[in-house]
N, CA, C and O atoms as a Tripos MOL2 file, in Angstrom:
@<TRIPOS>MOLECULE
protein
  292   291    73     0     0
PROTEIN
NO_CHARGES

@<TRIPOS>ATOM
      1 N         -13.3600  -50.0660  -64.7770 N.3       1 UNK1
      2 CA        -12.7370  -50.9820  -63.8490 C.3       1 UNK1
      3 C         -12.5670  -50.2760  -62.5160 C.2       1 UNK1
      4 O         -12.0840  -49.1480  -62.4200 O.2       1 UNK1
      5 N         -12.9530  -50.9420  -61.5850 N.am      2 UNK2
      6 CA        -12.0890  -50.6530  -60.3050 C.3       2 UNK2
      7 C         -11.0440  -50.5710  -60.4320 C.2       2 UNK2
      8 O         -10.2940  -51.2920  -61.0900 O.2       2 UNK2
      9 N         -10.6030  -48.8050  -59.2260 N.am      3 UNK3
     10 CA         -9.1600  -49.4670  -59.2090 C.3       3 UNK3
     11 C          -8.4060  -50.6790  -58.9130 C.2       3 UNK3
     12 O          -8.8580  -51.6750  -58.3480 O.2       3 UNK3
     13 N          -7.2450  -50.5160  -59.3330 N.am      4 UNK4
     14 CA         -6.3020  -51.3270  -59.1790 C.3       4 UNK4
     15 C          -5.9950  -51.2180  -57.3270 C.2       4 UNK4
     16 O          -6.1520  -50.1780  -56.6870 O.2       4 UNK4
     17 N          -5.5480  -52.5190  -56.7450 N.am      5 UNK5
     18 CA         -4.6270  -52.7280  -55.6110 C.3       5 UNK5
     19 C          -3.0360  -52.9420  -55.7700 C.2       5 UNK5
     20 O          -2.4590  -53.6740  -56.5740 O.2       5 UNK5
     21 N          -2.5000  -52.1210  -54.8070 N.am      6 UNK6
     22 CA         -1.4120  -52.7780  -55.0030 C.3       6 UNK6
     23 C          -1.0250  -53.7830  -55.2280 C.2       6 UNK6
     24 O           0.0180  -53.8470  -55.8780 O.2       6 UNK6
     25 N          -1.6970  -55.0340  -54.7900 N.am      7 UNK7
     26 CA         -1.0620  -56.7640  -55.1510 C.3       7 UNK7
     27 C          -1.2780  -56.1710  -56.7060 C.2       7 UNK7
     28 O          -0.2260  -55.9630  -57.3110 O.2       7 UNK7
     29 N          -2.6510  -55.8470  -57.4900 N.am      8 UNK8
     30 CA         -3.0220  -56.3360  -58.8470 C.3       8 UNK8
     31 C          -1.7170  -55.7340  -59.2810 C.2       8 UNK8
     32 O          -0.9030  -56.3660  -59.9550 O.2       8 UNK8
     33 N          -1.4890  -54.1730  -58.7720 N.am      9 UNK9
     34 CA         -0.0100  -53.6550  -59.8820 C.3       9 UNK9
     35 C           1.1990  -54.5740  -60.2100 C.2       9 UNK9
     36 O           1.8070  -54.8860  -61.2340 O.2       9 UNK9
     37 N           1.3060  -54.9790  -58.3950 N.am     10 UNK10
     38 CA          2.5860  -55.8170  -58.6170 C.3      10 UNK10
     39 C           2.3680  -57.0790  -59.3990 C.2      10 UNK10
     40 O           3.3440  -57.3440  -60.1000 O.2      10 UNK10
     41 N           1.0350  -58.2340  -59.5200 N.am     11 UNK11
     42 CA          1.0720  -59.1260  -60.6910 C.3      11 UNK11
     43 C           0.9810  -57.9750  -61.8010 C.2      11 UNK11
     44 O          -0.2470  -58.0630  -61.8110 O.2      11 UNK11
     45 N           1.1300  -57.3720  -62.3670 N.am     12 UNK12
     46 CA          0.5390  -56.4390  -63.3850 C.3      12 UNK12
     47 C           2.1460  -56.3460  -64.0040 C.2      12 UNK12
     48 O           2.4060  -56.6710  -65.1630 O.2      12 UNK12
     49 N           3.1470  -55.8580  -63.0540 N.am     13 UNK13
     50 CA          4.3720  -56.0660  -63.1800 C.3      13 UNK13
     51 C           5.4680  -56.9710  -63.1560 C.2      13 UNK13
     52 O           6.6110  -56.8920  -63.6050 O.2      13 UNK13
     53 N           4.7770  -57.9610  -62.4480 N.am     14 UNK14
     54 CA          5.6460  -59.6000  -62.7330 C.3      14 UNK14
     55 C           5.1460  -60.1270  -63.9510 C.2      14 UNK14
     56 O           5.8740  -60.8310  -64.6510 O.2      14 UNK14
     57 N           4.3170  -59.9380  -64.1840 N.am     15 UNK15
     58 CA          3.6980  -60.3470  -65.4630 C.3      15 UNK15
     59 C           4.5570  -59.8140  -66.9080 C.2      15 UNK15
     60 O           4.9150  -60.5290  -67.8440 O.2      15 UNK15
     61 N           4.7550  -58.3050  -66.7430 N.am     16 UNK16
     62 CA          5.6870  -57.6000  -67.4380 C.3      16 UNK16
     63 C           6.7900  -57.9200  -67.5320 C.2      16 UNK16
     64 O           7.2350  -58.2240  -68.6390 O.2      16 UNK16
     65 N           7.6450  -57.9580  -66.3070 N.am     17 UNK17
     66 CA          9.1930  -58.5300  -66.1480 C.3      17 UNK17
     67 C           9.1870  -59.9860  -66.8740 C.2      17 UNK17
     68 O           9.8900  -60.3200  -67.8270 O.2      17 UNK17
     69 N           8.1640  -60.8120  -66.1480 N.am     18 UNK18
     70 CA          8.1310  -62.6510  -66.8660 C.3      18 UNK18
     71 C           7.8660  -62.6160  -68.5560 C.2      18 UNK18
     72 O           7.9390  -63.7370  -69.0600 O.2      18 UNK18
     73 N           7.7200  -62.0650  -69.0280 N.am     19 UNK19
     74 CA          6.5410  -62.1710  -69.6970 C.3      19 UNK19
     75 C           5.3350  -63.0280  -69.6440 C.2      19 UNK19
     76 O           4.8540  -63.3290  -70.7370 O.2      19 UNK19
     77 N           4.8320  -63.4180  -68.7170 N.am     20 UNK20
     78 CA          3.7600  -64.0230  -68.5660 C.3      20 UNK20
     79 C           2.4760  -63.2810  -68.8600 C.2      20 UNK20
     80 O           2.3080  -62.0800  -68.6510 O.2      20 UNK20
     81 N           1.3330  -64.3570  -69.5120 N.am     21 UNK21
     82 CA          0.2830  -64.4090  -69.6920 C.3      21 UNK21
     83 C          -0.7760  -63.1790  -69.2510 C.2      21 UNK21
     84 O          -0.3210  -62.3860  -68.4270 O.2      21 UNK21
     85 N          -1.6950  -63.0260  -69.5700 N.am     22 UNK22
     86 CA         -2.5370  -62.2920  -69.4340 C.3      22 UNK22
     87 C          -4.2800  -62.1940  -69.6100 C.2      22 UNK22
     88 O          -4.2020  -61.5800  -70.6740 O.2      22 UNK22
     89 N          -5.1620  -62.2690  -69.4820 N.am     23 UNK23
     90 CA         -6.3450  -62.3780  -69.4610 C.3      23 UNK23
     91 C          -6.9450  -60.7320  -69.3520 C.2      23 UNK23
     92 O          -7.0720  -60.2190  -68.2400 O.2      23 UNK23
     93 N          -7.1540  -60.2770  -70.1110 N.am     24 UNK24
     94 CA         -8.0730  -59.3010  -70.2180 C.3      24 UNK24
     95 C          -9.0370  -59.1880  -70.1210 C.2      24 UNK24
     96 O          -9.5090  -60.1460  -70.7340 O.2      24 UNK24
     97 N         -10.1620  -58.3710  -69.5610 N.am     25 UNK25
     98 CA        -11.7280  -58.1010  -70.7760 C.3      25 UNK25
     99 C         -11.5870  -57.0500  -69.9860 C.2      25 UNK25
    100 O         -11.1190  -56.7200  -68.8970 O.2      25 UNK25
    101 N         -12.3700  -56.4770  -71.2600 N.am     26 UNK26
    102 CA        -13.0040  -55.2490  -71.8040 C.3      26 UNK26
    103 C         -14.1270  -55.2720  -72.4920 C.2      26 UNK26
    104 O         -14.0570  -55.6250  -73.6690 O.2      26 UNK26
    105 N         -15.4930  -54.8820  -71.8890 N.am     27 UNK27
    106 CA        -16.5220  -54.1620  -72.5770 C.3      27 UNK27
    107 C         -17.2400  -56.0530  -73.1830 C.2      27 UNK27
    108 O         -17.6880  -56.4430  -74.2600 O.2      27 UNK27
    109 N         -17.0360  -56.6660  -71.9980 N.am     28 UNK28
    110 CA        -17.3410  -58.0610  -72.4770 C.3      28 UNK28
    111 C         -16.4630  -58.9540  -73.7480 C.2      28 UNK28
    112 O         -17.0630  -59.8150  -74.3910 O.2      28 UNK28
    113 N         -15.1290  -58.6700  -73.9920 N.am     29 UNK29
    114 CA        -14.7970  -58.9560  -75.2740 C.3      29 UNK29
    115 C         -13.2710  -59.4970  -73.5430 C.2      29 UNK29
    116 O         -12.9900  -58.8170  -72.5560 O.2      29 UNK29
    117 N         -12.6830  -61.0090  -73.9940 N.am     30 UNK30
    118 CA        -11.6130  -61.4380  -73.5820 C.3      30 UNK30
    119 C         -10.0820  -61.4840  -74.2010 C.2      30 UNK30
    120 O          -9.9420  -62.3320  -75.0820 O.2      30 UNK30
    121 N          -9.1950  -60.8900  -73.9540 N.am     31 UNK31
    122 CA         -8.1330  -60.7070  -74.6380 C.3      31 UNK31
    123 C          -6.8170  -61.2750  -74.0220 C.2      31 UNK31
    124 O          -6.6340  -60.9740  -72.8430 O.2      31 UNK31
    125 N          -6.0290  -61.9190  -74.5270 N.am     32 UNK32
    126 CA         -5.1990  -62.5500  -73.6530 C.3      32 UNK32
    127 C          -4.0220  -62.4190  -74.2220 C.2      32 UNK32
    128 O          -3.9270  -63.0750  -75.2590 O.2      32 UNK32
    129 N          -2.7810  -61.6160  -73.8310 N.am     33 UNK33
    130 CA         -1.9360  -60.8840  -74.1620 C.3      33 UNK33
    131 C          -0.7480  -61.2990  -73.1420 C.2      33 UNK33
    132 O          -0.6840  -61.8540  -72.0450 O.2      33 UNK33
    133 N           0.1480  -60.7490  -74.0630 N.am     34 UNK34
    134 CA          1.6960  -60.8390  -72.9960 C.3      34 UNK34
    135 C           1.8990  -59.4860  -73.0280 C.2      34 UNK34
    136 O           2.0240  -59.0240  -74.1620 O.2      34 UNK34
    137 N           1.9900  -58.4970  -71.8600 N.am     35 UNK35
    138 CA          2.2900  -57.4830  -71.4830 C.3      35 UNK35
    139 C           3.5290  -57.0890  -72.2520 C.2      35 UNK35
    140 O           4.3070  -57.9480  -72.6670 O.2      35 UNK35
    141 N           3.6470  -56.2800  -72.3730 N.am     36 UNK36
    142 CA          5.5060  -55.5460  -72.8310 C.3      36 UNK36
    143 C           5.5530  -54.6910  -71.8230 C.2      36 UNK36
    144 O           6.3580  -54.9960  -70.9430 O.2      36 UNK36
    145 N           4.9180  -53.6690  -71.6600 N.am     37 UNK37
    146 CA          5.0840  -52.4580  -70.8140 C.3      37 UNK37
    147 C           4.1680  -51.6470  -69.8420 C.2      37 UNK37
    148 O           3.1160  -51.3940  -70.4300 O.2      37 UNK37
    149 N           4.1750  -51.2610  -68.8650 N.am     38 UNK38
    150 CA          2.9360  -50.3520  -68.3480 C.3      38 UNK38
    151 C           3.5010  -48.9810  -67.8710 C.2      38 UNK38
    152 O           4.1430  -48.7370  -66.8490 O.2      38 UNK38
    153 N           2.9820  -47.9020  -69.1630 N.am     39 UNK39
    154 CA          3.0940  -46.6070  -69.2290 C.3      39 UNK39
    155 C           2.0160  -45.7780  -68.6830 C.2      39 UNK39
    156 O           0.9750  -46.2510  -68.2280 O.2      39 UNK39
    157 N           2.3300  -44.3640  -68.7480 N.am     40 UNK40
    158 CA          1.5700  -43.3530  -68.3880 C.3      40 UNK40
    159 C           1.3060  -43.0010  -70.1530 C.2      40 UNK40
    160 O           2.0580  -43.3090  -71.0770 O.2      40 UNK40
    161 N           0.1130  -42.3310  -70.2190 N.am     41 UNK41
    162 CA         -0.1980  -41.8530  -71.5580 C.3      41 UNK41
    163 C          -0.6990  -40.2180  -71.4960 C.2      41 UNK41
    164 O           0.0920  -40.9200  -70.8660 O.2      41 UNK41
    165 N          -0.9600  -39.4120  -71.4810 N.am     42 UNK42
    166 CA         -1.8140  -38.0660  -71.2980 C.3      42 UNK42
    167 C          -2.5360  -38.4900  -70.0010 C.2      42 UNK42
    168 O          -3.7660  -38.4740  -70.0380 O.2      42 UNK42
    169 N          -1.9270  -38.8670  -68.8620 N.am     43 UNK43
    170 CA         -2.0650  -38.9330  -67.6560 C.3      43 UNK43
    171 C          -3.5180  -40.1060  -67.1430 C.2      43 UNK43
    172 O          -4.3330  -40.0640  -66.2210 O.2      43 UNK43
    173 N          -3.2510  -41.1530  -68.3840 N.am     44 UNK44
    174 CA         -3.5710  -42.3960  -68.5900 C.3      44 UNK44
    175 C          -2.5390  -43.4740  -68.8190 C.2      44 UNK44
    176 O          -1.7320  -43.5520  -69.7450 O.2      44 UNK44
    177 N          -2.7480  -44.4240  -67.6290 N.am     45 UNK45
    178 CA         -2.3440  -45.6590  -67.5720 C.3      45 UNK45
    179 C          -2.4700  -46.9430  -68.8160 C.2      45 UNK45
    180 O          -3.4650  -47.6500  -68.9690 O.2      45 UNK45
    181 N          -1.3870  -47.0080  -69.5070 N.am     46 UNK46
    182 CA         -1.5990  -47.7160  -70.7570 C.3      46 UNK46
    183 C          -0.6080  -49.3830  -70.7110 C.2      46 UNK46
    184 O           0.6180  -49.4920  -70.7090 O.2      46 UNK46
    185 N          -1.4900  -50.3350  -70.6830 N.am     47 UNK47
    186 CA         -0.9700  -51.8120  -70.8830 C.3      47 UNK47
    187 C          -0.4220  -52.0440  -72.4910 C.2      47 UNK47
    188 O          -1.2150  -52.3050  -73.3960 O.2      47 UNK47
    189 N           1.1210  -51.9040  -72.7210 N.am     48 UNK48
    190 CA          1.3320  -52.3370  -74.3140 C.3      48 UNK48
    191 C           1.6270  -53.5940  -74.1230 C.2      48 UNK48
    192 O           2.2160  -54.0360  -73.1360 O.2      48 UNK48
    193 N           1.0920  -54.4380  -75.3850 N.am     49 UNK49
    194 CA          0.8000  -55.9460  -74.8190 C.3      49 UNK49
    195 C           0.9060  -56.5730  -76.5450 C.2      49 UNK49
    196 O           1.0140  -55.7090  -77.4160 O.2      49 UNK49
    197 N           0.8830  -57.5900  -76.8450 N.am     50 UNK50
    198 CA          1.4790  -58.3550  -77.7140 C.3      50 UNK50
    199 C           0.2340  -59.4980  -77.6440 C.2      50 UNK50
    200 O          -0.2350  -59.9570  -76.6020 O.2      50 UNK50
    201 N          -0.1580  -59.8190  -78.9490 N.am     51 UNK51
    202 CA         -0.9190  -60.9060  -78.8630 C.3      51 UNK51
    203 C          -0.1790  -61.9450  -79.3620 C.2      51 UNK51
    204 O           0.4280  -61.9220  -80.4330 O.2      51 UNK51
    205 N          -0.2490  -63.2340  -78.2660 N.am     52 UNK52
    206 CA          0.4150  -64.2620  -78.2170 C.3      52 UNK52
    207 C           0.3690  -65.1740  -79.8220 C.2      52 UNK52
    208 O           1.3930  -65.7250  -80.2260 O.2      52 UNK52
    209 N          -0.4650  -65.2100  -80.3310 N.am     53 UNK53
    210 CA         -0.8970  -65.8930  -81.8400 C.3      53 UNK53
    211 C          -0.6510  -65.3380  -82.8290 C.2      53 UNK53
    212 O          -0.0420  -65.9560  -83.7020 O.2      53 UNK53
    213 N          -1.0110  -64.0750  -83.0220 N.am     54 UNK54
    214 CA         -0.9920  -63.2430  -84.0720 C.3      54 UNK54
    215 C           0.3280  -62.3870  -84.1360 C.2      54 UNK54
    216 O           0.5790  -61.8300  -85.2050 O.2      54 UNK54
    217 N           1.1030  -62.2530  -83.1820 N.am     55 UNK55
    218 CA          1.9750  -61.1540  -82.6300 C.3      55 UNK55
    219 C           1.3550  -59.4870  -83.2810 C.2      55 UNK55
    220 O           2.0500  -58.5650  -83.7080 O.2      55 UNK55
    221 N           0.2140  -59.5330  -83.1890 N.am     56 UNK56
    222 CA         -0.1850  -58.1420  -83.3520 C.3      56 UNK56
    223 C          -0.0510  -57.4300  -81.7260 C.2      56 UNK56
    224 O          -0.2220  -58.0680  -80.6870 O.2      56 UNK56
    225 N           0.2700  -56.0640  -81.8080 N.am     57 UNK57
    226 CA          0.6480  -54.7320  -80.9690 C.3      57 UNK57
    227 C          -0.9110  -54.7340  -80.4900 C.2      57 UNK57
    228 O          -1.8580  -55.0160  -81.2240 O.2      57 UNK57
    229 N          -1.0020  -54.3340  -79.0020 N.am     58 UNK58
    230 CA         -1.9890  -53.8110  -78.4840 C.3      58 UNK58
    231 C          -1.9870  -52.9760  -77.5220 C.2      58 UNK58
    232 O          -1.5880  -53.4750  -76.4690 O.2      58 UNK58
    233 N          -2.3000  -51.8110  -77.4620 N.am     59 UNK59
    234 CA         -2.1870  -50.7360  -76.3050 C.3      59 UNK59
    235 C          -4.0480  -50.6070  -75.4990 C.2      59 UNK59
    236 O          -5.0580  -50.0440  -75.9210 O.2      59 UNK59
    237 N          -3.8810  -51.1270  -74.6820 N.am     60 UNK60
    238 CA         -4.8810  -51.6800  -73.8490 C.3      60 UNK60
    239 C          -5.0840  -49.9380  -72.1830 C.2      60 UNK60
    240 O          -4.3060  -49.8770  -71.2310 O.2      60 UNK60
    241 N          -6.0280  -49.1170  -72.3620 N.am     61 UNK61
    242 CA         -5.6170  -48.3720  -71.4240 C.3      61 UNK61
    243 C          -6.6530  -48.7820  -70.2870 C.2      61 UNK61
    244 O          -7.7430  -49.2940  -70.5440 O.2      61 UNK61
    245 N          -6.0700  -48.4240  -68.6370 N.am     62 UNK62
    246 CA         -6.2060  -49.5900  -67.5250 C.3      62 UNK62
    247 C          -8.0250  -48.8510  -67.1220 C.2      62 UNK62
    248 O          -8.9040  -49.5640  -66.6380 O.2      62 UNK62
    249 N          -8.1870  -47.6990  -67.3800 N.am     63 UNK63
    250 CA         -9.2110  -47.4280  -67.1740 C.3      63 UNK63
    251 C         -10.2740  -47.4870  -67.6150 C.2      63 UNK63
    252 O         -11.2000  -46.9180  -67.0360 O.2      63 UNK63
    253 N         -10.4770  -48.2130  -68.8070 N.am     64 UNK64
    254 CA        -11.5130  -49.4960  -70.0060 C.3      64 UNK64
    255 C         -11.3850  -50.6110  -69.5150 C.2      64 UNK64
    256 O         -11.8720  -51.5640  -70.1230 O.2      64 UNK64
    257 N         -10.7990  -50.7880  -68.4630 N.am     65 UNK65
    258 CA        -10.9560  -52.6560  -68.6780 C.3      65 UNK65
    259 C         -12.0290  -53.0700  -67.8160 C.2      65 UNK65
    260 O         -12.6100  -52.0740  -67.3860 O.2      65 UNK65
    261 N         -12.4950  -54.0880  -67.4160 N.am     66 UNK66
    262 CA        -13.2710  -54.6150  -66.5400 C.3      66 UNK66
    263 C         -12.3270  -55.4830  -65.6400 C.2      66 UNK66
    264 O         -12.3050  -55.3650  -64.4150 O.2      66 UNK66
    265 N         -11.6490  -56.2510  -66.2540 N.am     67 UNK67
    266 CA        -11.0640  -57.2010  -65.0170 C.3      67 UNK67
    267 C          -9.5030  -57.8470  -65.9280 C.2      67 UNK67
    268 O          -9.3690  -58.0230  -67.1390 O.2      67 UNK67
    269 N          -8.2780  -58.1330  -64.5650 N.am     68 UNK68
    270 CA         -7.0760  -58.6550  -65.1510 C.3      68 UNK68
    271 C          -6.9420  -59.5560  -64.5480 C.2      68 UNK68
    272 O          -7.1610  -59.5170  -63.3370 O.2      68 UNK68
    273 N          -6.5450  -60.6660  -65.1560 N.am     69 UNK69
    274 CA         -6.1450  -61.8740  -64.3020 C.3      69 UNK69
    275 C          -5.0670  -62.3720  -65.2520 C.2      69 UNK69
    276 O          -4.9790  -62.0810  -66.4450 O.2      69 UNK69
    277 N          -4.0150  -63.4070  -64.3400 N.am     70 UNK70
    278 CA         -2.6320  -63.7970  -64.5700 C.3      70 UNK70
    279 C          -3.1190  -65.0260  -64.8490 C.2      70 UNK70
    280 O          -3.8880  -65.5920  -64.0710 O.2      70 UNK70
    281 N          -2.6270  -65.6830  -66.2520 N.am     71 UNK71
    282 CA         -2.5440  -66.5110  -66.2650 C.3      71 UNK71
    283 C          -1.5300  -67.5550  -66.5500 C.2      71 UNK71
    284 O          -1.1790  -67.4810  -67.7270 O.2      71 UNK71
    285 N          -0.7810  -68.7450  -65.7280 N.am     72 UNK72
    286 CA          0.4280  -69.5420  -65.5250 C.3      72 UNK72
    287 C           0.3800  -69.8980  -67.0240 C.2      72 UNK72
    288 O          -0.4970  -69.9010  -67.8880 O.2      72 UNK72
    289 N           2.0760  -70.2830  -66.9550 N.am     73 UNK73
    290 CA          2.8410  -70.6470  -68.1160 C.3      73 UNK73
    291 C           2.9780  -71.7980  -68.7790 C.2      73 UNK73
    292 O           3.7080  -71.8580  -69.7680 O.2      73 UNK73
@<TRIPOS>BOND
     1     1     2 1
     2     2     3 1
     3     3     4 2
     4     3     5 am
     5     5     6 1
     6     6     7 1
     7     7     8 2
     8     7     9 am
     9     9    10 1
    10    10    11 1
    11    11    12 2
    12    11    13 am
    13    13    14 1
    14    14    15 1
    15    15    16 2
    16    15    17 am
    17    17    18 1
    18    18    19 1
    19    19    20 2
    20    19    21 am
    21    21    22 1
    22    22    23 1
    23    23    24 2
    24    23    25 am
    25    25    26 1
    26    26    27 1
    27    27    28 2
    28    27    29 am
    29    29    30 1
    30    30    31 1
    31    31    32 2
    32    31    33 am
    33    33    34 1
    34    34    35 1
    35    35    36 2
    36    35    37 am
    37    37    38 1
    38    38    39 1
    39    39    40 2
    40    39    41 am
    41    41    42 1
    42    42    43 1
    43    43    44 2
    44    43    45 am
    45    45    46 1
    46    46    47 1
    47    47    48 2
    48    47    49 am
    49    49    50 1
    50    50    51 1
    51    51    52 2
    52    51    53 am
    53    53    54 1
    54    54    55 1
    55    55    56 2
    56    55    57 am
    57    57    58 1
    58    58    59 1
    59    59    60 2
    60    59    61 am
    61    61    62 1
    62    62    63 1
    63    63    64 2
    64    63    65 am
    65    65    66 1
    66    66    67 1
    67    67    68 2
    68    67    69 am
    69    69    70 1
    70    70    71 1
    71    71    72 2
    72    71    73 am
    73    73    74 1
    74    74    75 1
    75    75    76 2
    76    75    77 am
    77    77    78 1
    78    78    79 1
    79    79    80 2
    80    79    81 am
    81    81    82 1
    82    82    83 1
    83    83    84 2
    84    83    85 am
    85    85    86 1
    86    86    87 1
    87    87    88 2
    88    87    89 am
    89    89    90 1
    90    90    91 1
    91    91    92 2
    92    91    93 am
    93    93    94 1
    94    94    95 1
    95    95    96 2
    96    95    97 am
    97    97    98 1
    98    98    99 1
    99    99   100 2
   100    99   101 am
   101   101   102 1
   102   102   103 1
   103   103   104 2
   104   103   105 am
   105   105   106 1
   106   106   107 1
   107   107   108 2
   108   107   109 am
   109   109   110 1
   110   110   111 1
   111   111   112 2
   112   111   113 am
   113   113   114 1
   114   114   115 1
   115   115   116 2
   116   115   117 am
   117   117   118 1
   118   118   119 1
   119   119   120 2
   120   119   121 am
   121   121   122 1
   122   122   123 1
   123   123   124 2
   124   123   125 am
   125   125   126 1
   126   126   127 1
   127   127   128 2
   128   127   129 am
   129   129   130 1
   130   130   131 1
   131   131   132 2
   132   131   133 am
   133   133   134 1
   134   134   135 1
   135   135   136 2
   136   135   137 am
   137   137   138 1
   138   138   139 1
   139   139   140 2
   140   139   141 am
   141   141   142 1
   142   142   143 1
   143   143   144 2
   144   143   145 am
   145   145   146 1
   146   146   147 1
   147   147   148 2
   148   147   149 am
   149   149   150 1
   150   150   151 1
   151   151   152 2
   152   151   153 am
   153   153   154 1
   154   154   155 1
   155   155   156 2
   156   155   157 am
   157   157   158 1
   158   158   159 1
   159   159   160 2
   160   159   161 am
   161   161   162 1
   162   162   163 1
   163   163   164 2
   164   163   165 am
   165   165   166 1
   166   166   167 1
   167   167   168 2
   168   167   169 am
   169   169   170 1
   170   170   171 1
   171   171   172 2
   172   171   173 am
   173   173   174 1
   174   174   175 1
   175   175   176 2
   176   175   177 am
   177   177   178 1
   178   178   179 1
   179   179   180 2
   180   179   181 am
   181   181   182 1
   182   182   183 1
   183   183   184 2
   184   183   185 am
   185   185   186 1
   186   186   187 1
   187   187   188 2
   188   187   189 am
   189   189   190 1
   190   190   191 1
   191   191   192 2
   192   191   193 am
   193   193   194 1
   194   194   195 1
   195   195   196 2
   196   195   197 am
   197   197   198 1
   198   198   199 1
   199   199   200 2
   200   199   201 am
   201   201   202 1
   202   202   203 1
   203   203   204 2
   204   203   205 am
   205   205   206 1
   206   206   207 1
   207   207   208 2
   208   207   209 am
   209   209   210 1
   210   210   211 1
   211   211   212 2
   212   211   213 am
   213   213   214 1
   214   214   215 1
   215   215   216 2
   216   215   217 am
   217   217   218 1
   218   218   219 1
   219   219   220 2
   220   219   221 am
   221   221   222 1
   222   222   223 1
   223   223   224 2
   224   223   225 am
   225   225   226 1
   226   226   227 1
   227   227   228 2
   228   227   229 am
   229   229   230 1
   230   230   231 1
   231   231   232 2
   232   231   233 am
   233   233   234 1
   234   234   235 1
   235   235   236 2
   236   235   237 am
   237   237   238 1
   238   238   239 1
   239   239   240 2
   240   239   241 am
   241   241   242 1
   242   242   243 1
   243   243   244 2
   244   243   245 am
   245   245   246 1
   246   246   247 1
   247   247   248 2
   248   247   249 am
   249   249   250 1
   250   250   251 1
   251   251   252 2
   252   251   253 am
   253   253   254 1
   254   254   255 1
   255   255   256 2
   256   255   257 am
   257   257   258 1
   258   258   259 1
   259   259   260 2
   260   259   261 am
   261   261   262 1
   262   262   263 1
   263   263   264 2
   264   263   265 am
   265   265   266 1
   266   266   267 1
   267   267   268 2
   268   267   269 am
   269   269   270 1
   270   270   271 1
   271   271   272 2
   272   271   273 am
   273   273   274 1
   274   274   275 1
   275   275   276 2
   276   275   277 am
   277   277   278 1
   278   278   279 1
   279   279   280 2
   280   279   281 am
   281   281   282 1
   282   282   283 1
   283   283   284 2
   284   283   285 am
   285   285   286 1
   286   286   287 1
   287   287   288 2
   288   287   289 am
   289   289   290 1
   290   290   291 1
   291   291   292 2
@<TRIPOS>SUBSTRUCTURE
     1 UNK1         2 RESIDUE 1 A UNK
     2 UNK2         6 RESIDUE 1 A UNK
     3 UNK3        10 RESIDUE 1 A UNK
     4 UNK4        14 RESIDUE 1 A UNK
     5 UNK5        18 RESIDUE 1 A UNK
     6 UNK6        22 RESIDUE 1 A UNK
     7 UNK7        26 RESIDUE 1 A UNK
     8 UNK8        30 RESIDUE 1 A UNK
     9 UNK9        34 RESIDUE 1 A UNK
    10 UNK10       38 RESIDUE 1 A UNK
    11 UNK11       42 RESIDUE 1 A UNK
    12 UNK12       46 RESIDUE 1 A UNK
    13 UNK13       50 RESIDUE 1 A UNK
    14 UNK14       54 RESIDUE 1 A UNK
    15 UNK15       58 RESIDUE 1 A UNK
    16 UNK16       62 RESIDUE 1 A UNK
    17 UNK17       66 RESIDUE 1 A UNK
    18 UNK18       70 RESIDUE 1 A UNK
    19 UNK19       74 RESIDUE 1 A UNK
    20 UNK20       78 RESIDUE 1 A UNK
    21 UNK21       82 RESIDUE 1 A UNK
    22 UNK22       86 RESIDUE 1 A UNK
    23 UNK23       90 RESIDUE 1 A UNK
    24 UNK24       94 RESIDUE 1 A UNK
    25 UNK25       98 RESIDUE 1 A UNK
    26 UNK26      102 RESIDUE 1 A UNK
    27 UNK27      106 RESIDUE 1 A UNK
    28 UNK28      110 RESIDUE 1 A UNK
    29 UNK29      114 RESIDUE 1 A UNK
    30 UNK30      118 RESIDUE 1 A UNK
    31 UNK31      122 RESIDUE 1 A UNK
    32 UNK32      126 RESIDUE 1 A UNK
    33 UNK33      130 RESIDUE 1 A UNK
    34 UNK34      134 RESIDUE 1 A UNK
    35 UNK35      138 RESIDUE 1 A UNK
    36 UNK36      142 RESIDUE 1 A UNK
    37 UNK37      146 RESIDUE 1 A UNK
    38 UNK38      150 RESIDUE 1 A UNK
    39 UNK39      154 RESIDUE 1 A UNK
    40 UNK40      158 RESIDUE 1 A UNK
    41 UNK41      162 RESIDUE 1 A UNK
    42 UNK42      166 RESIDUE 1 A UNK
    43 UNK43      170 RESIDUE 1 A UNK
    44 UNK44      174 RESIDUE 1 A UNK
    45 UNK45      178 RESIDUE 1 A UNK
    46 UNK46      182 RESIDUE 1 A UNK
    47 UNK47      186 RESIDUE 1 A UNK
    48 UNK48      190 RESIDUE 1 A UNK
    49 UNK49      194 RESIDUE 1 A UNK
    50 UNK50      198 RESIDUE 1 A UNK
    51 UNK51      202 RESIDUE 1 A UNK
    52 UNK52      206 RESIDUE 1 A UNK
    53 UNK53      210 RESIDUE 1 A UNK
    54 UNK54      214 RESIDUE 1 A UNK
    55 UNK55      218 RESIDUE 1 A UNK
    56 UNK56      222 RESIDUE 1 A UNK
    57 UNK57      226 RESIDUE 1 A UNK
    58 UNK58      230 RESIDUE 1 A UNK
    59 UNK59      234 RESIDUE 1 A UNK
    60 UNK60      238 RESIDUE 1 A UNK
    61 UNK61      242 RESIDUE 1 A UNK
    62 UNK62      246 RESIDUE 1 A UNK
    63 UNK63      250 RESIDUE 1 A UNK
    64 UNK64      254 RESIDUE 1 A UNK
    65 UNK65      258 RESIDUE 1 A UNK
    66 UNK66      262 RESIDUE 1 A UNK
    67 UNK67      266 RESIDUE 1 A UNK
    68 UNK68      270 RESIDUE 1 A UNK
    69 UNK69      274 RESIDUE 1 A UNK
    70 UNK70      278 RESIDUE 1 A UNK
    71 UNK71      282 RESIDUE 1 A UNK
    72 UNK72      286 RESIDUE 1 A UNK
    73 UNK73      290 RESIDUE 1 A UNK
C-alpha cells in the first residue's frame, strides 16, 4: 500500500472511535471489518478489527493492504 495521508489516518481513527465500518483489501481478497484499535507492532502498524458477522478477531497490518475505505452506517 501507499502510504497513508494524514486525512486516511484521521478516517482510520474516526472509524476506531465510531466504530464504524470498514472496507479492506488485501492481496485482492475484500474484508470489511469494524476497527477496535490501531497499534504499533515490532515497529509495524497493526489494524485490530472485528468481523462484523462472524465476530471473529482480525489483526490486519497497514503495510499488506492495498486500499481502505470508510464505509457509512
Amino acid at each position: 500500500m501507499t502510504r497513508l495521508t494524514t486525512a486516511d489516518y484521521d478516517r482510520l481513527e474516526h472509524a476506531v472511535s465510531r466504530g464504524q465500518r470498514l472496507a479492506i483489501y488485501r492481496r485482492g481478497t475484500e474484508y470489511v471489518v469494524i476497527p477496535l484499535s490501531l497499534r504499533t507492532s515490532n515497529g509495524r502498524e497493526v489494524i485490530d478489527a472485528r468481523n462484523p458477522t462472524t465476530g471473529d478477531a482480525l489483526s490486519l497490518y497497514l503495510d499488506e493492504l492495498d486500499a481502505i475505505e470508510s464505509l457509512g452506517r
